[in-house]
Backbone as CSV, one residue per row, in Angstrom:
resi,resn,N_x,N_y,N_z,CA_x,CA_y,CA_z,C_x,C_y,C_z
1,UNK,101.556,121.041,68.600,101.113,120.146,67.551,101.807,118.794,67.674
2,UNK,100.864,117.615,67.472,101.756,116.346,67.499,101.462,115.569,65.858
3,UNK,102.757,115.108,65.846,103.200,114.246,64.815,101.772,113.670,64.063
4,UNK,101.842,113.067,63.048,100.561,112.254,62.600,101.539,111.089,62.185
5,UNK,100.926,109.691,61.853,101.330,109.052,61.359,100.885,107.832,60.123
6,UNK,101.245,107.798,58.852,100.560,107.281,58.522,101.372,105.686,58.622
7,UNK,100.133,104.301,58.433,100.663,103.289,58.469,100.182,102.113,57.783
8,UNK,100.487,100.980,57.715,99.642,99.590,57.062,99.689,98.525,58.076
9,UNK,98.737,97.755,58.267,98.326,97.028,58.899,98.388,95.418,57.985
10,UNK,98.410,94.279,58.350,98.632,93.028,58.021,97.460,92.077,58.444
11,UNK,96.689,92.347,58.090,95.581,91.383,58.558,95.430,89.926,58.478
12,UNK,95.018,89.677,59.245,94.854,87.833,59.239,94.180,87.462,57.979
13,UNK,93.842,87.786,57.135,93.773,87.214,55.817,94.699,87.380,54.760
14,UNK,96.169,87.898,55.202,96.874,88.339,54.564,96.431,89.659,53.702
15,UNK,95.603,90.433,54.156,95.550,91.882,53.204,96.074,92.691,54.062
16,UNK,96.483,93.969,53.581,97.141,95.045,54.442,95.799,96.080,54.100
17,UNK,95.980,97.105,55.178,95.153,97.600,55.342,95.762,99.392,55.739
18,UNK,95.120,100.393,54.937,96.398,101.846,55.221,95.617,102.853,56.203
19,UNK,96.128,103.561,57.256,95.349,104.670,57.495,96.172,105.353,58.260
20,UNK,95.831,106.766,58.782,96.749,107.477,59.613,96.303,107.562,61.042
21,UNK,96.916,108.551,62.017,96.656,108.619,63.317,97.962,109.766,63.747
22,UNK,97.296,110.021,65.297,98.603,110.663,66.151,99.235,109.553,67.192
23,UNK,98.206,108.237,67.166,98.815,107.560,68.325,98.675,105.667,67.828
24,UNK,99.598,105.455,67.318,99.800,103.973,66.832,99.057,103.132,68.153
25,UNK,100.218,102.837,69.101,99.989,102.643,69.631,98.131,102.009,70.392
26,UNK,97.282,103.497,70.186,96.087,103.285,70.592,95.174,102.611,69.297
27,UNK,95.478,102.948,68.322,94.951,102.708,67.256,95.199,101.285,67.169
28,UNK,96.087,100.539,66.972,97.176,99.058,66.817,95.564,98.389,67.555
29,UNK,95.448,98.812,69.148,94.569,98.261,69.980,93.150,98.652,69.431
30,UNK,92.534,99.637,69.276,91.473,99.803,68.079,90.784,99.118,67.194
31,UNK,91.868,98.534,66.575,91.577,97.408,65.139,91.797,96.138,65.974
32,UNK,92.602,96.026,67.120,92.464,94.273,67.149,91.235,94.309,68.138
33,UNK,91.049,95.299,68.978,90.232,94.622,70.029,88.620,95.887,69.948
34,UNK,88.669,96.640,69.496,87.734,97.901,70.107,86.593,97.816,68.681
35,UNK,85.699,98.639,69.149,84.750,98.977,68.631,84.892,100.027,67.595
36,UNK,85.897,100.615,67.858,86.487,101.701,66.964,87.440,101.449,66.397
37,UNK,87.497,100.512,65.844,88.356,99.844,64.656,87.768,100.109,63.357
38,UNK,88.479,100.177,62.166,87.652,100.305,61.119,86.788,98.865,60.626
39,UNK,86.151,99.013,60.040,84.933,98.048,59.988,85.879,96.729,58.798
40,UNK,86.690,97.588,57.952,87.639,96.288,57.256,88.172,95.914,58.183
41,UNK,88.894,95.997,59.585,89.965,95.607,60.220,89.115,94.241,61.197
42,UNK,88.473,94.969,61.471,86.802,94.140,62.387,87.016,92.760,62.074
43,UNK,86.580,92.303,60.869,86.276,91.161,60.302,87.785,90.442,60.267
44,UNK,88.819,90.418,59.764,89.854,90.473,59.471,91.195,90.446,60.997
45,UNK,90.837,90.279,62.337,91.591,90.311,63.236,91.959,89.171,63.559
46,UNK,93.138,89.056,63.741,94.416,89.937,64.241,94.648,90.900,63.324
47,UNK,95.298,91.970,63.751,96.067,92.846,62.596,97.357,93.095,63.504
48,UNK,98.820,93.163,62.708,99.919,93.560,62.782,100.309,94.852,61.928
49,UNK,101.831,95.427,62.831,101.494,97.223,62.264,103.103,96.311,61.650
50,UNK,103.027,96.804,60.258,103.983,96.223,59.599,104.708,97.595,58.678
51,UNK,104.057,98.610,58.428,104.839,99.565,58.210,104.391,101.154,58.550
52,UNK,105.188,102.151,59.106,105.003,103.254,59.866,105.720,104.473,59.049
53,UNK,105.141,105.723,59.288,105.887,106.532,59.105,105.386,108.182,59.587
54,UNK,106.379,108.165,60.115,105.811,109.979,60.779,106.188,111.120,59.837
55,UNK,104.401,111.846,60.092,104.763,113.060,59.302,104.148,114.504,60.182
56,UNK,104.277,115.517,59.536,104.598,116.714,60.229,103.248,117.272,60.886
57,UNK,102.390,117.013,59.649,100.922,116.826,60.188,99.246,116.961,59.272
58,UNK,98.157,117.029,59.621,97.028,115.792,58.966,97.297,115.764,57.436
59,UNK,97.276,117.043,56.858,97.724,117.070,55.652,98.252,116.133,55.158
60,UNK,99.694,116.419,55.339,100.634,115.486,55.041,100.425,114.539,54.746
61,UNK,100.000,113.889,56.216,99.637,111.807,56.198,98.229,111.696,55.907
62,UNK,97.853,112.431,55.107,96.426,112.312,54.451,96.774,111.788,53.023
63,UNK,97.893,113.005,52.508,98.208,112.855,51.461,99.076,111.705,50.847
64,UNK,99.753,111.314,51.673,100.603,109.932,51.844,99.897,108.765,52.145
65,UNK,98.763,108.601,52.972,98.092,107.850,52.741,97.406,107.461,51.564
66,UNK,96.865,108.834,50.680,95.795,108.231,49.249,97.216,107.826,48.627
67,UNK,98.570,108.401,48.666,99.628,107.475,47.669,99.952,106.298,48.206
68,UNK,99.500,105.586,49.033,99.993,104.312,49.334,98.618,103.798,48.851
69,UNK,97.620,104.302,49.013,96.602,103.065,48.571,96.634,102.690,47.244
70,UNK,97.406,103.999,46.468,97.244,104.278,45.124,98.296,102.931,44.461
71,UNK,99.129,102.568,45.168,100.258,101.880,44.826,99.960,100.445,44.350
72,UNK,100.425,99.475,44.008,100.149,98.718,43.586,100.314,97.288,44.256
73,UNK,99.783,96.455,44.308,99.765,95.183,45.388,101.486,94.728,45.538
74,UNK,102.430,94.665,44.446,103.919,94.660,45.001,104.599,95.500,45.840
75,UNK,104.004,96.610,45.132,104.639,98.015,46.172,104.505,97.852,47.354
76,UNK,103.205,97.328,47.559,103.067,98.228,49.466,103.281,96.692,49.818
77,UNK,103.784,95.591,49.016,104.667,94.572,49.769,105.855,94.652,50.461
78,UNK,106.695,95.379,49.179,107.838,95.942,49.636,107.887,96.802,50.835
79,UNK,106.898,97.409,50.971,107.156,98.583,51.604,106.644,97.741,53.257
80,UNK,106.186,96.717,52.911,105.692,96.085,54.419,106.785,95.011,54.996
81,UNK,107.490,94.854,53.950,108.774,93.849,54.011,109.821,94.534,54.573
82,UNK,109.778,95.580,54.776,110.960,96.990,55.732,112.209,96.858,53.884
């Protein structure tokens, strides 16, 4: 089993943007350049990976993901500010 991760993204309009994965890395390239980017990220490129976090697995960073969206526009500032 590999890691999942959930993360936020920084888009060139200044919005952040949340989702998970097993591979940053491929994903990072996804949203700036591919076809398989999500369709918010599309419009909105460049994107920067501004905050990360590994979890055990999909569950998990499923569930951590709906609490970050849930959060509030300061929060997931902070949380993009390290």
């Amino acid at each position: 089993m590999s890691d999942w991760f959930v993360y936020m993204l920084r888009c060139a309009d200044a919005s952040l943007y949340t989702g998970i994965t097993t591979d940053l890395a491929r994903r990072l390239t996804e949203h700036n350049a591919g076809a398989a980017g999500a369709r918010y990220t599309r419009a909105r490129r460049p994107v920067t990976l501004v905050y990360q976090e590994r979890l055990p697995n999909r569950s998990a960073a499923a569930k951590r993901e709906q609490a970050l969206r849930r959060l509030g526009k300061a929060e997931k500032e902070r949380l993009a500010a390290g």
